[in-house]
C-alpha positions in Angstrom: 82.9 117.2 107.4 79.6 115.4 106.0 79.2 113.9 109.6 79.8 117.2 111.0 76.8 118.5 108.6 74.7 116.0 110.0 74.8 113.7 106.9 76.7 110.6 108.5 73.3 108.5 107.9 73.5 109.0 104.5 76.5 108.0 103.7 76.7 104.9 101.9 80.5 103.6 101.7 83.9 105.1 102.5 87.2 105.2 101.0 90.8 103.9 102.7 91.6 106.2 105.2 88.1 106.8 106.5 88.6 104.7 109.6 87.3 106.3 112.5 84.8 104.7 114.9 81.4 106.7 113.0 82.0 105.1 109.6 85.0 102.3 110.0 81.8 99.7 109.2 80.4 101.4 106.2 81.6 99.8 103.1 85.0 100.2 101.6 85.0 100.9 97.8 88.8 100.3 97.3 90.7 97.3 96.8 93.6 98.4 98.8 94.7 102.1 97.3 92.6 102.0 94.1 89.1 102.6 93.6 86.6 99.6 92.8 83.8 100.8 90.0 81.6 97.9 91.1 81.8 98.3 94.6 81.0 102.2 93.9 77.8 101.0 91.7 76.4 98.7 94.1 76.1 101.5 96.9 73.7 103.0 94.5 75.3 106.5 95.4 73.0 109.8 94.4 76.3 111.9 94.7 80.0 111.0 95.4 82.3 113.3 97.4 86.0 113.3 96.2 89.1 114.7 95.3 92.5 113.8 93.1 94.2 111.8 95.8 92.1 109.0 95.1 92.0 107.2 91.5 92.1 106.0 89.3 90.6 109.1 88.2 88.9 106.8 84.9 86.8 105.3 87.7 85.5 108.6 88.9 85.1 109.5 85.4 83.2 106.2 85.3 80.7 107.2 87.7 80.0 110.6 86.4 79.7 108.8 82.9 77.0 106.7 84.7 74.6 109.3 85.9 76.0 110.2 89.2 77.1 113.7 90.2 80.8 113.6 91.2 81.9 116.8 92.9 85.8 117.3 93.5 87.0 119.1 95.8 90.4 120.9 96.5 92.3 119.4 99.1 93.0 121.5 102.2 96.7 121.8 102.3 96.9 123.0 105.7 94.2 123.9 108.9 93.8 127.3 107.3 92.0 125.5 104.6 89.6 123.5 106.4 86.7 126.4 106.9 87.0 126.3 103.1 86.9 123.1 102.6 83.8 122.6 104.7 81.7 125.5 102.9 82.6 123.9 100.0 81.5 120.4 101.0 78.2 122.3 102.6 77.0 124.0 99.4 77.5 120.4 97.3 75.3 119.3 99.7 73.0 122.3 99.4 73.2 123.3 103.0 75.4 126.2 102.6 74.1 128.7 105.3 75.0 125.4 107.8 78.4 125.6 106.2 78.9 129.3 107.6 77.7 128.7 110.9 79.6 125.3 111.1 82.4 127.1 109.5 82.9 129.9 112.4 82.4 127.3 114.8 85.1 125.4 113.8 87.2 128.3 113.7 86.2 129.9 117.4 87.5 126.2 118.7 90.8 126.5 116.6 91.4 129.4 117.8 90.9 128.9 121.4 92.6 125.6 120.7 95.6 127.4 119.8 95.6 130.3 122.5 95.7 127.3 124.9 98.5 125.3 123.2 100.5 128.9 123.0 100.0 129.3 126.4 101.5 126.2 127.8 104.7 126.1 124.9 107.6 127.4 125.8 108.3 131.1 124.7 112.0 130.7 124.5 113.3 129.3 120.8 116.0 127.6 122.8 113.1 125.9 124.8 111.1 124.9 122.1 110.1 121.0 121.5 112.5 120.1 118.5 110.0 117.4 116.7 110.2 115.1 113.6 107.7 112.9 112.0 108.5 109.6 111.0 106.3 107.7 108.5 106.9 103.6 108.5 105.4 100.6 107.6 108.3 97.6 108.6 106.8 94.9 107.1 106.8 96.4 103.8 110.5 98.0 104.3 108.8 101.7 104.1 110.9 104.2 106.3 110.4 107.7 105.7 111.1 110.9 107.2 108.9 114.0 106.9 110.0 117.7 106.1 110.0 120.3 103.3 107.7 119.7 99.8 109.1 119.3 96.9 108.7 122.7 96.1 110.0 124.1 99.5 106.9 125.2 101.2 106.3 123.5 104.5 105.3 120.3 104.3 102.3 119.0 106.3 103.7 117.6 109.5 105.7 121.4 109.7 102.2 122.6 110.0 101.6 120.4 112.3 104.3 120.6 114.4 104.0 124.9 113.9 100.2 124.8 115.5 101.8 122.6 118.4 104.0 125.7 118.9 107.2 123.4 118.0 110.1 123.3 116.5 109.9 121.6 112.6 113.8 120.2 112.6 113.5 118.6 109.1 111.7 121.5 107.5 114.1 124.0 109.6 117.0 122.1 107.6 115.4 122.9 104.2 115.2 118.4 104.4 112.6 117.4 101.8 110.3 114.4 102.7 111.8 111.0 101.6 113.6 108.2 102.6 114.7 108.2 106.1 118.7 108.2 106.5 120.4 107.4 110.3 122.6 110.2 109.5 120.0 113.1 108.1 118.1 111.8 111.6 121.2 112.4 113.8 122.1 115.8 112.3 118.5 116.9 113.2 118.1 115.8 117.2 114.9 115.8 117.6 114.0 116.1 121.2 110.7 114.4 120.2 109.1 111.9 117.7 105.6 112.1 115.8 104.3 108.8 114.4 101.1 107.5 113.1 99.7 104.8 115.2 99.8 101.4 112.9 103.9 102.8 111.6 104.6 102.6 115.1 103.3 98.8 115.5 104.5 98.1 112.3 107.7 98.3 113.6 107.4 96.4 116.6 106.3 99.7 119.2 109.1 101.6 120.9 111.5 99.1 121.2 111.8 98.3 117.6 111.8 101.8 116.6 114.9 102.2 118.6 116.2 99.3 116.4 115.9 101.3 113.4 119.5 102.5 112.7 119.9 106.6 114.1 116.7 106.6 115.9 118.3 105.7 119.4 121.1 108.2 119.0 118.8 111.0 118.9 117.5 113.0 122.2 114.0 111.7 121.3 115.4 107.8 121.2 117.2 108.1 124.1 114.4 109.7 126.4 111.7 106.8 124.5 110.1 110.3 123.6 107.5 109.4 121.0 104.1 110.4 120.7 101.6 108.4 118.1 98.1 109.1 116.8 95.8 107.2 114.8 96.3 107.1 111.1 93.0 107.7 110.3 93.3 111.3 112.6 96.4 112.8 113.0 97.0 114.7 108.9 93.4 115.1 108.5 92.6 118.7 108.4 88.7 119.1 109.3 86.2 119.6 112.1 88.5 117.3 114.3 91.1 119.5 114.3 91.1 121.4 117.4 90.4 118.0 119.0 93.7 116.2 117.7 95.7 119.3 118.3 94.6 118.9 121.9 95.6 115.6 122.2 98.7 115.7 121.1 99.4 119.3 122.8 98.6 117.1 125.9 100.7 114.3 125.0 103.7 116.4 124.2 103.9 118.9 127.4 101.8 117.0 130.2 98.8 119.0 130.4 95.4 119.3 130.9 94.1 122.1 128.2 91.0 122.3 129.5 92.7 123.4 133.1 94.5 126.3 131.4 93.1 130.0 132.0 93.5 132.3 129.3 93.8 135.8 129.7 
């Protein structure tokens, strides 16, 4: 969203999962998941952009301690969030007439975004793509399977999956994310897999996802039907999102959006 503004230049370091190709070389101020004061303090920052999924939060209390504004922001829980999100990040900046316009901007291309996915989806429920999203990282023995929150709202590859007009078979079966079980996987048959890009090499690619026990025995793993993203893209709900809902629209039912005429 601060690229989007127009403020990529002054940007002076990046967390974790800001990987993409405009900041991937700025600075990283975490030593792996946890925030590095000193790093933070060498950047000089005038203001730091964050939120609570990052911490420890002493070392943002740190940095307000020290002189520098620290705004927090609410996470956006879902794409309905994200014009929020980005009027919010536009008035810290002090640019917030830019937010609105940026904001319906973002919006008119979601919505036409999703009046072209609609329009390519089947209608049918029997029809629909049944999809699950598989988090992994093999060499550390992480194997997860995406559904429900904890408190039973949809969790946030079912709002993914609901935008790409498909079917959410882990959140559909009231599963709540955790570890991933061959048998929960079987009951689900999904006809289609979601990954993240670096879980699916972590694994060894398509063949060694098959070798993870109830993934071949599932319409999905028998068709090789998996479609990955980047990890630094695919759950990140800002001005991108029409863009990444495109792609994987594309991916999932062989089309060009672009081609498609709406009414």
């Amino acid at each position: 969203m601060v690229f989007g503004l127009g403020f990529g230049p002054n940007v002076v370091g990046r967390d974790l999962v800001t990987g993409w190709d405009s900041a991937k070389d700025l600075p990283l101020v975490m030593d792996d998941h946890t925030l590095n004061a000193e790093k933070i303090l060498e950047l000089a920052p005038t203001i730091i952009l964050t939120d609570y999924s990052v911490g420890p939060y002493d070392v943002q209390l740190q940095m307000r301690n020290a002189g520098i504004p620290v705004v927090f922001f609410e996470t956006a829980e879902s794409i309905d969030d994200t014009p929020r999100m980005i009027q919010d990040v536009a008035t810290a900046l002090g640019v917030p007439e830019l937010g609105e316009s940026y904001s319906a901007d973002f919006q008119n291309r979601l919505d036409d975004t999703l009046a072209r996915i609609a329009a390519v989806a089947p209608t049918e429920a029997a029809d629909k793509v049944r999809m699950v999203f598989l988090y992994m990282r093999g060499r550390a023995g992480v194997y997860y399977m995406y559904g429900n929150n904890s408190d039973g709202t949809q969790g946030i590859a079912g709002v993914l999956i609901s935008a790409l007009q498909g079917v959410d078979v882990a959140g559909e079966e009231g599963w709540v994310s955790g570890n991933l079980t061959a048998e929960g996987l079987m009951k689900l048959e999904p006809d289609l897999i979601l990954m993240l890009t670096l879980g699916l090499e972590s694994v060894g690619g398509i063949d060694g996802l098959l070798e993870v026990p109830g993934v071949a025995q599932t319409p999905a793993g028998e068709r090789r039907r998996v479609v990955d993203m980047s990890d630094y893209v695919m759950f990140t709900w800002g001005p991108r999102t029409p863009e990444v809902l495109t792609a994987l629209a594309e991916s999932i039912y062989h089309v060009d959006l672009s081609e498609v005429v709406l009414p």
